[in-house]
C-alpha positions in Angstrom: -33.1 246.1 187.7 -34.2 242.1 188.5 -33.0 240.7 191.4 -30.5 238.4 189.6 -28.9 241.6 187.8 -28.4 242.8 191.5 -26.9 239.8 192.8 -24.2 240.1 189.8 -23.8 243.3 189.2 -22.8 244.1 193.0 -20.9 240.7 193.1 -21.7 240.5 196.8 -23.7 237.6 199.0 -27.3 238.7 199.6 -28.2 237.1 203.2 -31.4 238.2 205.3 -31.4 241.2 203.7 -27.3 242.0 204.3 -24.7 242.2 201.4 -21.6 240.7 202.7 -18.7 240.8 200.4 -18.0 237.1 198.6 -14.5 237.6 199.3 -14.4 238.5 202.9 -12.4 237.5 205.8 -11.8 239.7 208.6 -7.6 240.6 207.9 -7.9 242.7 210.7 -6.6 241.0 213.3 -2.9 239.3 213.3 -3.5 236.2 212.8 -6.0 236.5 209.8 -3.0 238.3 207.6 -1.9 235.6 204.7 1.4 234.4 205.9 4.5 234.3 203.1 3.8 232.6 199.7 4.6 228.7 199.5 7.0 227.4 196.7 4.6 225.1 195.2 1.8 228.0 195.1 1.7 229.7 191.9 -0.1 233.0 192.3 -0.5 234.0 187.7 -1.5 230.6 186.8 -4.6 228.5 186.8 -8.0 229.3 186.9 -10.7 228.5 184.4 -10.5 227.5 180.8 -13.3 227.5 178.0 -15.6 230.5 178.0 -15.8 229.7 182.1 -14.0 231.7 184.6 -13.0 231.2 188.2 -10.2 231.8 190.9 -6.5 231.5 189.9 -4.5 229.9 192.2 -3.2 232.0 195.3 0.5 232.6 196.3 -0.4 231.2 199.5 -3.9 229.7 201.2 -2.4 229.8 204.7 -3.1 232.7 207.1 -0.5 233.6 209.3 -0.4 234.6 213.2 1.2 236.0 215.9 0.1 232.8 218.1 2.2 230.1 218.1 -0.3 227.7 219.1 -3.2 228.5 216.4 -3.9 226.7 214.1 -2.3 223.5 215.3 -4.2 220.2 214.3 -3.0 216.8 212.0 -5.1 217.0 208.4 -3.1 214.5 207.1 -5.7 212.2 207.4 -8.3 214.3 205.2 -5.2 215.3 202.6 -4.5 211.8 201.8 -8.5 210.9 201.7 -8.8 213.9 199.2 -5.8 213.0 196.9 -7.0 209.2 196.8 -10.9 210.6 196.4 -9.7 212.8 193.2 -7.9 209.9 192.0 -11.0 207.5 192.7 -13.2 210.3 190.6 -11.1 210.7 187.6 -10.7 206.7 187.1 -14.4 206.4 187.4 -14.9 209.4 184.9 -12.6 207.9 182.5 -14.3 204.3 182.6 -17.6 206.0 182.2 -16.4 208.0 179.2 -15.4 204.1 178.1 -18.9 203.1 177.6 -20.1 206.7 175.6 -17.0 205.6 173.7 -19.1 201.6 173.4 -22.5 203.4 172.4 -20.5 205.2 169.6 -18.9 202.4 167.8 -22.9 200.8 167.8 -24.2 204.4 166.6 -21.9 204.1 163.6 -21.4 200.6 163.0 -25.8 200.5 162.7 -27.0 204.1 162.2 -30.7 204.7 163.3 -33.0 206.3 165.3 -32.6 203.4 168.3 -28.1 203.7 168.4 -28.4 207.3 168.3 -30.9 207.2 171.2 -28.7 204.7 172.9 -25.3 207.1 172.3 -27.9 210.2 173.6 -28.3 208.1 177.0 -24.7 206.9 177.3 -23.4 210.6 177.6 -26.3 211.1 180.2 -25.5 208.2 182.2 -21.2 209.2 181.9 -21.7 213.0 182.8 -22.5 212.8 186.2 -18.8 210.8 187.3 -17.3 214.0 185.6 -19.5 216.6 187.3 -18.3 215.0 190.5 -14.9 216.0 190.1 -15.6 219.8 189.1 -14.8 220.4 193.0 -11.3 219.5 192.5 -10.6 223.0 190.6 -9.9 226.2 190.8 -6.6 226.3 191.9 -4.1 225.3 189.4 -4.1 221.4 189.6 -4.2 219.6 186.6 -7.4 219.4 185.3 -6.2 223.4 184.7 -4.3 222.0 182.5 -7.0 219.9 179.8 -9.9 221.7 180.7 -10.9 223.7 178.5 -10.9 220.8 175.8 -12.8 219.0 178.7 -15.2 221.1 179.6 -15.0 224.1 178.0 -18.9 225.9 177.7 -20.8 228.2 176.2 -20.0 227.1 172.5 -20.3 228.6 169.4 -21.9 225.3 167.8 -21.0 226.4 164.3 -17.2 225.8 165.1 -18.1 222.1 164.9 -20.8 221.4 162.3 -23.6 222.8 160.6 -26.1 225.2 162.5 -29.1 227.1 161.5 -28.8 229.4 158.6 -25.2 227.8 158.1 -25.2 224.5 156.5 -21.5 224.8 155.8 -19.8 225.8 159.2 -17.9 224.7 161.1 -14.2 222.0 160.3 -16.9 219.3 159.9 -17.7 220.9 156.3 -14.7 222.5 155.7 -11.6 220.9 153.9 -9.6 221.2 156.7 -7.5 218.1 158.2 -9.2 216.1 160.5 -7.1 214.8 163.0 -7.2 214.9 167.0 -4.2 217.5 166.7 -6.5 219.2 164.2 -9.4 219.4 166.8 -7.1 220.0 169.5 -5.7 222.8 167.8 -8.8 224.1 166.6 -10.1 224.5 170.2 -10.8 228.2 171.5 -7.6 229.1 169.3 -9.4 232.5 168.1 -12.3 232.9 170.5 -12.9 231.4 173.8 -17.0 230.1 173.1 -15.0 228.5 169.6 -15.1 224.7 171.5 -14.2 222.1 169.2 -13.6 219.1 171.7 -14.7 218.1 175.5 -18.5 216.9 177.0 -20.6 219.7 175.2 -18.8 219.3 171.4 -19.8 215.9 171.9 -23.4 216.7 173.1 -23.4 219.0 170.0 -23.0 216.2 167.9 -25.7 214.0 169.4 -27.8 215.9 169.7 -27.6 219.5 167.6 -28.5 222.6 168.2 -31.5 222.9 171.0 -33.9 225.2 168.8 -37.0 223.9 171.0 -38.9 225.2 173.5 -40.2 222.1 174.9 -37.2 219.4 174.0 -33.9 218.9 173.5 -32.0 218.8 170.3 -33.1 217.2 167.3 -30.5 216.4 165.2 -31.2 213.3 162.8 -30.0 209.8 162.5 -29.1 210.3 159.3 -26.2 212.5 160.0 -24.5 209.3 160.5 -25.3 207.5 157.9 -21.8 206.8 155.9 -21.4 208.1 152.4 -21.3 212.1 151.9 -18.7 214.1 152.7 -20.1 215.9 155.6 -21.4 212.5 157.0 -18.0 211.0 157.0 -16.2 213.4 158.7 -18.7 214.1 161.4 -18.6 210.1 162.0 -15.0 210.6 162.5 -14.8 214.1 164.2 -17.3 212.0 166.8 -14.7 209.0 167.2 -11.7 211.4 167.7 -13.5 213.8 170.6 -14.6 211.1 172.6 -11.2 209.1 172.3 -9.6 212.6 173.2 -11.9 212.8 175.9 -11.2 209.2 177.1 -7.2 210.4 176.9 -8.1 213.3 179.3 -9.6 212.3 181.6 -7.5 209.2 181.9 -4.5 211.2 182.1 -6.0 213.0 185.0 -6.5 209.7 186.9 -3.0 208.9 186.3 -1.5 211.6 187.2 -3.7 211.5 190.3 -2.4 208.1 191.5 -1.2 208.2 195.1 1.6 205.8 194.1 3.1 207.9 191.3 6.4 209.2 192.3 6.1 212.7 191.1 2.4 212.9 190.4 0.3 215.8 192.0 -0.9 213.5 194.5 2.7 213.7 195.5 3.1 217.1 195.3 0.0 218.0 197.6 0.9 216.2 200.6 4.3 217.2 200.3 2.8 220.9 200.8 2.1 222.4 204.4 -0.8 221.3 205.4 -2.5 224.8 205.3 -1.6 225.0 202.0 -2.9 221.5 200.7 -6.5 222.0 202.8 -6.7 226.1 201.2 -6.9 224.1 197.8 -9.5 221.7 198.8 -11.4 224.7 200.2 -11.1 227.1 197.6 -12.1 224.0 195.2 -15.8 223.2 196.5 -16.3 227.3 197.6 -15.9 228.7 194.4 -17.3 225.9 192.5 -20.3 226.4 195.0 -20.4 230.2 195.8 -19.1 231.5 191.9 -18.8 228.6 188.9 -22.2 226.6 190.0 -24.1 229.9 191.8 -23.0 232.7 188.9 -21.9 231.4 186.3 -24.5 228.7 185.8 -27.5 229.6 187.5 -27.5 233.3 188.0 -26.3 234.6 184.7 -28.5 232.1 182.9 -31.6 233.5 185.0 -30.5 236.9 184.2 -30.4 236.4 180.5 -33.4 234.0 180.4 -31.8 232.7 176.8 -31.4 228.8 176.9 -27.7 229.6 175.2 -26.7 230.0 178.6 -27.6 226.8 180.0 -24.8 224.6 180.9 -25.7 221.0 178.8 -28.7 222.9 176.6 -28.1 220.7 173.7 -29.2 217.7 175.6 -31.7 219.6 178.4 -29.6 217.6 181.2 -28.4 220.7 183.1 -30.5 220.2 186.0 -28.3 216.6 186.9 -25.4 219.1 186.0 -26.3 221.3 189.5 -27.2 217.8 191.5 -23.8 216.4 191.2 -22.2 219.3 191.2 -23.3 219.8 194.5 -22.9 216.4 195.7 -19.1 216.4 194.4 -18.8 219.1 196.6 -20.6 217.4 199.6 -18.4 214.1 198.9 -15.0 217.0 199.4 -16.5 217.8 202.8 -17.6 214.0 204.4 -15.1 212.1 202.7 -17.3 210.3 201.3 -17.4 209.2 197.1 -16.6 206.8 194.5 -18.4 204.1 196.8 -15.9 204.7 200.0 -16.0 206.0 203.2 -12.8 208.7 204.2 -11.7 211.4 206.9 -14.0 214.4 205.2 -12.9 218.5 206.1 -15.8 217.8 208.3 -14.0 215.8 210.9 -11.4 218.1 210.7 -13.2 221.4 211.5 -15.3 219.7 213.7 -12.1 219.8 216.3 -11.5 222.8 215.9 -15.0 224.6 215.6 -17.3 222.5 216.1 -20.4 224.7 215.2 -18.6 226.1 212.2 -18.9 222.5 210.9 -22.1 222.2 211.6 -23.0 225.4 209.7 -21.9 224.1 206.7 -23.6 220.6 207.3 -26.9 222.3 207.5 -26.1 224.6 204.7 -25.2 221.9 202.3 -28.4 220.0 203.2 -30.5 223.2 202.9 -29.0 223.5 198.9 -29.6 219.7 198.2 -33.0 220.2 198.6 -33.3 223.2 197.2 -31.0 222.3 194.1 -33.2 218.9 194.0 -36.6 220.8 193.1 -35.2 223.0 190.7 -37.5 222.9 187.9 -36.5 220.2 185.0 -35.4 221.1 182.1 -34.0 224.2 183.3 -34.6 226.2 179.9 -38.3 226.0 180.5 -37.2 228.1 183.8 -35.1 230.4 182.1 -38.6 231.0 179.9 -40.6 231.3 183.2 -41.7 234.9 183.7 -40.3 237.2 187.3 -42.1 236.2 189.8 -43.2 232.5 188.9 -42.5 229.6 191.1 -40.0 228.1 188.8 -37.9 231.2 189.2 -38.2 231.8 192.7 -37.2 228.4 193.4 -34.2 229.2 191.3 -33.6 232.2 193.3 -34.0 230.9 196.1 -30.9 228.4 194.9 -28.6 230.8 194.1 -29.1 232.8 198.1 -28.1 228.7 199.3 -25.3 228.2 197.6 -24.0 232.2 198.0 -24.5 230.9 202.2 -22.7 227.2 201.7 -19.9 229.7 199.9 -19.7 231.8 202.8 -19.9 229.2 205.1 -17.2 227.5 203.9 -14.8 230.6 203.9 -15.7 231.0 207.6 -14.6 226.9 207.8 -11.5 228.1 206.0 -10.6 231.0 208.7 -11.3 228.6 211.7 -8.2 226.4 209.7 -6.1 229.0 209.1 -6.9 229.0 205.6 -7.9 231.5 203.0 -11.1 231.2 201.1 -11.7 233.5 198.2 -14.5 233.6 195.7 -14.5 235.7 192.8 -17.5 238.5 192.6 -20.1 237.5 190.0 
């Protein structure tokens, strides 16, 4: 048994040689006991869509106590940074998703080698606004709600278009409708890793399958070219997914808005304040400590198959893990979408302050570790036990299982729950 294999198959935080359980806080004492469920807090919903998995939402992220007096401080501040942060994200997101859409309309109004190469660049250069916001889940807001037509990885490829040994899959060669409903339909219906819409179907269809070693996905201009059945419809299925994606993400922004009577904005500072800073946490911890650490890195390094890497089609996963990270960095200073806010920083800082700094230095310690992760990451999947390409990944997944931890410590000084799932 590898290292990584003992990392998920305990499910447990691997620190200076001590396993410490991911999901940990000490519930012995009085105050540490989770106080009564809040209305808003749905306990059965939530969670991760598309192949992914994660942490539902809890009844309640607030920890009771027989004191009074603990837990008594003003997050209002950092609540109302957050909710106008989110909103911030998502309308960038969407407006980068606007210029994929741009590069499209050239890719298929002039077919070649140089529009595809332009459309292959737009979705690299729009990603990185959306990976930003993937610490703004994991606990039934409403990106739960379109995610898994957002984001929804690993993918069966052959849902969407022709693969190896297949040149008939997928509804691109079938005779089915083609219509956004269609696609929306289509998506995970019978099988979760059955993605038909979101970043990756799109990827997919700019690039095709990753069957190299060395390079991305190869997949010819001419697949654009107008005039054969299969052409045509890909040209459209590739219109409809990125106006569906536009769609998403914009109705995220909206529903986001501060000034929308009745949006979630709304709804989270109308919370406790316990409650509305538990989501925040729980967001960037298991994003940090489960989704990015797991999920994405672990599993993938367990495997060593370049099916499990996040964006394989387009060998971009290592700017996946940067800007993961630094979405969850901009949660905790504030900071994002080219503003300065009240971060959880300030806030934990009065309370405890070397708690805050913990989590300061363990965010910096998995920047720079994430940073020199090797690039593309499918060449270190294929590195053998033992190289420096893999330990450096190792070495990433112990940082981000402490920045989890350290954050679910931040949590308890707050009065808040933290809880990652096990790997």
């Amino acid at each position: 048994m590898n290292k990584t294999k003992l990392w998920l198959g305990i499910g447990s935080f691997v620190l200076a040689g001590s396993a410490i359980l991911p999901n940990t806080i000490d519930l012995a004492n009085a105050e540490d006991k989770p106080a009564a469920a809040a209305p808003a807090a749905k306990a059965d919903e939530g969670g991760e869509q598309g192949g992914e998995s994660g942490g539902g939402a809890l009844a309640s992220y607030a920890l009771a106590s027989t004191d009074a007096n603990a837990f008594q401080y003003d997050a209002k501040p950092q609540i109302d940074a957050y909710a106008d942060l989110v909103y911030s994200s998502y309308q960038t997101s969407a407006k980068a998703a606007q210029g994929l859409d741009q590069a499209v309309e050239e890719l298929l109004n002039n077919p070649g080698d140089a529009s595809l190469a332009a459309a292959r660049q737009a979705w690299i250069k729009a990603r990185p606004a959306y990976l930003l916001t993937e610490a703004y889940r994991f606990y039934d807001g409403p990106i739960e709600d379109v995610e898994g037509r957002v984001n929804a990885w690993p993918m069966n490829e052959a849902a969407i278009d022709y693969v190896k040994d297949n040149p008939k899959a997928g509804l691109i060669n079938s005779d089915k409708p083609l219509t956004m409903d269609a696609i929306v339909a289509a998506n995970q219906a019978d099988d979760e890793a059955n993605v038909t819409a979101g970043w990756h179907a799109i990827e997919f269809l700019l690039w095709g399958q990753d069957l190299s070693a060395d390079g991305p996905g190869a997949r010819p201009a001419s697949d654009y070219t107008a005039g054969t059945p299969a052409n045509d419809r890909r040209r459209e299925y590739l219109i409809l997914v990125v106006k569906l994606l536009i769609d998403d993400l914009s109705h995220l922004a909206a529903v986001w808005d501060p000034n929308l009577a009745g949006g979630y904005a709304e709804s989270l500072k109308a919370l406790p304040q316990r409650e509305a800073v538990g989501r925040m946490l729980n967001g960037m911890a298991i994003l940090a400590g489960f989704e990015f650490m797991s999920q994405r890195l672990a599993v993938a390094l367990d495997s060593g198959d370049q099916e499990d890497e996040h964006s394989c089609f387009s060998d971009t996963t290592h700017q996946d893990f940067v800007y993961d990270l630094q979405g969850i960095k901009n949660v905790w200073t504030g900071d994002g979408a080219g503003k300065e806010r009240p971060g959880l920083d300030e806030l934990v800082r009065s309370i405890d302050a070397a708690s805050a700094e913990n989590v300061g230095r363990l965010l910096a310690d998995a920047e720079v570790k994430t940073a020199a992760l090797g690039n593309p990451w499918d060449k270190v999947l294929a590195s053998p036990e033992g190289s420096p390409e893999r330990k450096a990944a190792e070495d990433v997944v112990t940082a981000l299982q402490a920045l989890g931890k350290g954050l679910t410590e931040a949590g308890s000084k707050l009065g808040v729950l933290v809880l990652i799932p096990a790997g």
